[in-house]
PADREN-555836 format. One record per residue: residue number from 1; residue in one letter; z, x, y of N, C-alpha, C, O in turn. Coordinates in Angstrom, 3 decimals. Layout:
# PADREN-555836
  keba  semar       n_w       n_u       n_v      ca_w      ca_u      ca_v       c_w       c_u       c_v       o_w       o_u       o_v
   NUM      A         Z         X         Y         Z         X         Y         Z         X         Y         Z         X         Y
...
//
This chain:
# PADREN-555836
  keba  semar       n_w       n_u       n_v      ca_w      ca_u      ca_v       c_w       c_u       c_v       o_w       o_u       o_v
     1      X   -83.191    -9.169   244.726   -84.623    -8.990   244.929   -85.197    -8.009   243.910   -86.377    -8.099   243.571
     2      X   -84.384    -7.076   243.414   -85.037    -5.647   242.882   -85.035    -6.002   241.041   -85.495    -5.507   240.012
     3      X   -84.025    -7.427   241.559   -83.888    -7.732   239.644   -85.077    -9.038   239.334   -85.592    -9.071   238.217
     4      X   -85.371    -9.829   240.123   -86.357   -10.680   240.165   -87.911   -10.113   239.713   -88.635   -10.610   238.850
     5      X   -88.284    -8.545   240.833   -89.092    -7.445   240.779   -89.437    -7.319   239.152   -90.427    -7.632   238.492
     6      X   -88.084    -6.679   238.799   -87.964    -6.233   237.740   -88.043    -6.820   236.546   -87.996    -6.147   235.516
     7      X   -88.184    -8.285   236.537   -88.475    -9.588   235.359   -89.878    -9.971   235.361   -90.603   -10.278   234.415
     8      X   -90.148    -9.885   236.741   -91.946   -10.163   237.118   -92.854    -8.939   236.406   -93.984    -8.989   235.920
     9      X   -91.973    -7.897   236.530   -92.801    -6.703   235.645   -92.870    -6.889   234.173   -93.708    -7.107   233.298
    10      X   -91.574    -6.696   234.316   -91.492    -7.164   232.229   -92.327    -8.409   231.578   -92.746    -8.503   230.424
    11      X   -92.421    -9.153   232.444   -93.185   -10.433   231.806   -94.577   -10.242   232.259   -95.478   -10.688   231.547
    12      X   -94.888    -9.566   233.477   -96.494    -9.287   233.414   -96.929    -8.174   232.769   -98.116    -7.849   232.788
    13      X   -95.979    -7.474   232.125   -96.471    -6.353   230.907   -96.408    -7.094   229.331   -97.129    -6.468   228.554
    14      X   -95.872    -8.010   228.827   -95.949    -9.125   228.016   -97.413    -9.372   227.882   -98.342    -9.276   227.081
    15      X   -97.057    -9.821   229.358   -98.686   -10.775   229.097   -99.940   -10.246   229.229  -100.972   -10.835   228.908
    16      X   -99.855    -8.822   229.833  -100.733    -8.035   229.604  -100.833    -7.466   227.518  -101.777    -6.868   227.002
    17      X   -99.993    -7.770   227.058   -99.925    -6.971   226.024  -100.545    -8.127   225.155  -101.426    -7.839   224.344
    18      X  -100.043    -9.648   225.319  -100.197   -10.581   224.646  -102.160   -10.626   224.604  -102.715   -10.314   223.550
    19      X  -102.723   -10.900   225.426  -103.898   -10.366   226.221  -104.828    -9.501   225.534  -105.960    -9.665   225.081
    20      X  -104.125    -8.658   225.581  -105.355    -7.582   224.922  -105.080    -7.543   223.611  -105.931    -6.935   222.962
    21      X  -104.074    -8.037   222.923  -103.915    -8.187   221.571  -105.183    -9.616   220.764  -105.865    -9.612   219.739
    22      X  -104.975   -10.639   221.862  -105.636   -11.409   221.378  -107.818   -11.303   221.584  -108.716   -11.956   221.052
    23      X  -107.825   -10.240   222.524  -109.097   -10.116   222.933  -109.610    -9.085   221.244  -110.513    -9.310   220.439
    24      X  -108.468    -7.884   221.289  -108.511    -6.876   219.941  -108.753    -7.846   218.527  -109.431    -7.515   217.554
    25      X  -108.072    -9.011   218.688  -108.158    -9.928   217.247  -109.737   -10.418   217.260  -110.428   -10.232   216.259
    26      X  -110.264   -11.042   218.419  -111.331   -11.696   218.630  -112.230   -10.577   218.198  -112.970   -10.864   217.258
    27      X  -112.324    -9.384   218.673  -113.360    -8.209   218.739  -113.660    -8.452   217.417  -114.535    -9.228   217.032
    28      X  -112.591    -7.475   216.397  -112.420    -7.197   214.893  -112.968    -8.172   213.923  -113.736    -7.842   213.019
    29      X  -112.462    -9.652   214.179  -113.288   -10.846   213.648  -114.744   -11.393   213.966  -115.358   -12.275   213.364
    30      X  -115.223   -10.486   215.300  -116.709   -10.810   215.523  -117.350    -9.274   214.946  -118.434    -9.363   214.370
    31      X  -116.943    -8.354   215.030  -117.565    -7.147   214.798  -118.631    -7.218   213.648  -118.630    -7.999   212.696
    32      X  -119.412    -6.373   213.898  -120.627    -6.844   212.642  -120.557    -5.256   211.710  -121.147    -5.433   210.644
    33      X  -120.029    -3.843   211.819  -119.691    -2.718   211.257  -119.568    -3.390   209.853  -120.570    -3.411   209.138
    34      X  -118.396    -3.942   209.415  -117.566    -4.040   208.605  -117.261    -5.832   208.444  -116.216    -6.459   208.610
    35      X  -118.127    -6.125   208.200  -117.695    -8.152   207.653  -116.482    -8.317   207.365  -115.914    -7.530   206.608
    36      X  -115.717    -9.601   208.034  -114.869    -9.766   206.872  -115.305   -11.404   206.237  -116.142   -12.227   206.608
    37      X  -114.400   -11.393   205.230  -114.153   -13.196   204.795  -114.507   -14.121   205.853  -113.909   -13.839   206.891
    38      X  -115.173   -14.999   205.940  -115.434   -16.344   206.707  -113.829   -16.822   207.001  -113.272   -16.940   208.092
    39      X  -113.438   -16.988   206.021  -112.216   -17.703   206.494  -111.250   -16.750   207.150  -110.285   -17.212   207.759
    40      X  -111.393   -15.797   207.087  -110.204   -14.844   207.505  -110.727   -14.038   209.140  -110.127   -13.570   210.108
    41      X  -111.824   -14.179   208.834  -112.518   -14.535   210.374  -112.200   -15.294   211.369  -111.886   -14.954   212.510
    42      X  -112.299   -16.493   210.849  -111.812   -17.938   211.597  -110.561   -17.796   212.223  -110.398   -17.861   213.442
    43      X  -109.395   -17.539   211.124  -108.481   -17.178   211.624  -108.210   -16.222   212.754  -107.455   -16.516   213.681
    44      X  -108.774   -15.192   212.669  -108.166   -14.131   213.727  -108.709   -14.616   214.973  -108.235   -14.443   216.096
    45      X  -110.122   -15.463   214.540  -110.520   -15.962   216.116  -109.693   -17.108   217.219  -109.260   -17.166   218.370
    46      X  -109.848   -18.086   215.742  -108.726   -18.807   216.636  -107.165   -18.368   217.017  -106.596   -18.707   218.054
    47      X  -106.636   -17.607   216.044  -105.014   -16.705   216.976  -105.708   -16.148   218.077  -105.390   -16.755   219.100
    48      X  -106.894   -14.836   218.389  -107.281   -14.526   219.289  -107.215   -15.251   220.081  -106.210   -15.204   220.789
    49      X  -108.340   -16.371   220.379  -108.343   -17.399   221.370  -106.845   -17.725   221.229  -106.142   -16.979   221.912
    50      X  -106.358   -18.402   220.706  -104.940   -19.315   221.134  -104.294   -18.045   222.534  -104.270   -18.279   223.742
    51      X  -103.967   -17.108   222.027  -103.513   -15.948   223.230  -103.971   -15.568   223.564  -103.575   -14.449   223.890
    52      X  -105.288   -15.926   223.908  -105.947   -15.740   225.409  -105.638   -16.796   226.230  -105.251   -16.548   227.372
    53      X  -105.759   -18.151   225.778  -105.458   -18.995   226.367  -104.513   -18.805   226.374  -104.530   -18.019   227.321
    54      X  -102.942   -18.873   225.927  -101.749   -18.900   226.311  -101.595   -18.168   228.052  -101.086   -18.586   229.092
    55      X  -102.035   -17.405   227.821  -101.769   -15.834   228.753  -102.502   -16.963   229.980  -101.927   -17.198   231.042
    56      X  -103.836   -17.575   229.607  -104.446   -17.830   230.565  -103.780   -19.221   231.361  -103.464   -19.289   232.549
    57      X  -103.708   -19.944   230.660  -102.483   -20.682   231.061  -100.988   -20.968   231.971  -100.529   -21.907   232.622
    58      X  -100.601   -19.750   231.642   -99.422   -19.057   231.965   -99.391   -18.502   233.575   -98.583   -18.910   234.410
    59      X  -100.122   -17.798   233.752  -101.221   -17.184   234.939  -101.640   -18.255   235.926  -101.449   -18.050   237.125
    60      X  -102.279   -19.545   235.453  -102.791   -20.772   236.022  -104.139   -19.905   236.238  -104.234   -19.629   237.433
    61      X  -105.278   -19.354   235.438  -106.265   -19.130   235.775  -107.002   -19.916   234.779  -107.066   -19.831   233.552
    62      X  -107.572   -20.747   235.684  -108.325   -22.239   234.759  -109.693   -21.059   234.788  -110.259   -21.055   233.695
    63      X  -110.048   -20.501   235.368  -111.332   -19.622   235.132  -111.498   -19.815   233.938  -112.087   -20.713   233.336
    64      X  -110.728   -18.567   233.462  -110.209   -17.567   232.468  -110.347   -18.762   230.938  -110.789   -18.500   229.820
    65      X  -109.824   -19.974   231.428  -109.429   -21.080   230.059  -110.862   -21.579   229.732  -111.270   -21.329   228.597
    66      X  -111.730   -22.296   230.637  -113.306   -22.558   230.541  -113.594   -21.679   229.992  -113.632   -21.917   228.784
    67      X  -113.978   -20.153   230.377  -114.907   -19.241   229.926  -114.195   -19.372   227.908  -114.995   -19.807   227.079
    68      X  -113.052   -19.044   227.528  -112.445   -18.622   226.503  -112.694   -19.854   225.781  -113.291   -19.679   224.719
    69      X  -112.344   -21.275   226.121  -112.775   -22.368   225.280  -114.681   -22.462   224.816  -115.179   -22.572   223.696
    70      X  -115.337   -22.367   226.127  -116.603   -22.261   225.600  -116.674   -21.089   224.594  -116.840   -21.344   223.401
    71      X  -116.551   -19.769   225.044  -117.044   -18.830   223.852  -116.188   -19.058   222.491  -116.730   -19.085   221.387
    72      X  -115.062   -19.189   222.651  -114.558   -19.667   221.088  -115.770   -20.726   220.652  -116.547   -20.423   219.747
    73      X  -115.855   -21.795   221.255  -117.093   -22.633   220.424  -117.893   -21.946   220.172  -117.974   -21.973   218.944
    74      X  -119.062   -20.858   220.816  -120.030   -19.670   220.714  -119.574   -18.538   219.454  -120.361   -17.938   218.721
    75      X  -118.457   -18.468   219.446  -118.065   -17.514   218.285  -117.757   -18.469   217.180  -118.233   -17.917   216.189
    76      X  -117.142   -19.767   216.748  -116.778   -20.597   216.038  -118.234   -20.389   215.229  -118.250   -19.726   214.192
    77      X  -119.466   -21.003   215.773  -121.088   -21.076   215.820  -121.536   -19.355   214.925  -122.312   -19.103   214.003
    78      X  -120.892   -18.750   215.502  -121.718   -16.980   215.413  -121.447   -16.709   213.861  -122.155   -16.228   212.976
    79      X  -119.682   -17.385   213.889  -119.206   -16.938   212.594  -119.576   -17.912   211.073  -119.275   -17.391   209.999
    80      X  -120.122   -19.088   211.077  -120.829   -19.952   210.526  -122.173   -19.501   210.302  -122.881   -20.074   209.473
    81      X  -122.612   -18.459   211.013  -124.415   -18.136   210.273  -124.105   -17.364   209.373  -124.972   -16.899   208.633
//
């Protein structure tokens, strides 16, 4: 029981980590401070998104997958003006 415990932690600290890594990628590539490259934008958004969704996936929170697929399209859009 205490080793099962103990795998459920390690992997929900993963996916907590996976998570906020990919929300930190999304931020940095929308941030307006400091521009970067269009294309190098794109990129960090879509890795961002991809691990959000992963995480969200993983979890089974279909919430979480709607909200992140629409705003990737909303940021896809933001980063094109």
């Amino acid at each position: 029981m205490l080793i099962v415990d103990q795998d459920y932690k390690t992997v929900q600290k993963r996916l907590d980590s996976i998570f906020y890594i990919g929300i930190g990628l999304v931020f940095v590539a929308l941030q307006g401070v400091k521009p970067l490259e269009v294309l190098f934008s794109y990129a960090m958004l879509f890795t961002g998104n991809l691990l959000i969704l992963y995480v969200a996936f993983r979890q089974n929170e279909s919430k979480i997958v709607v909200i992140t697929l629409l705003m990737a399209l909303a940021q896809i859009t933001r980063v094109a003006l």
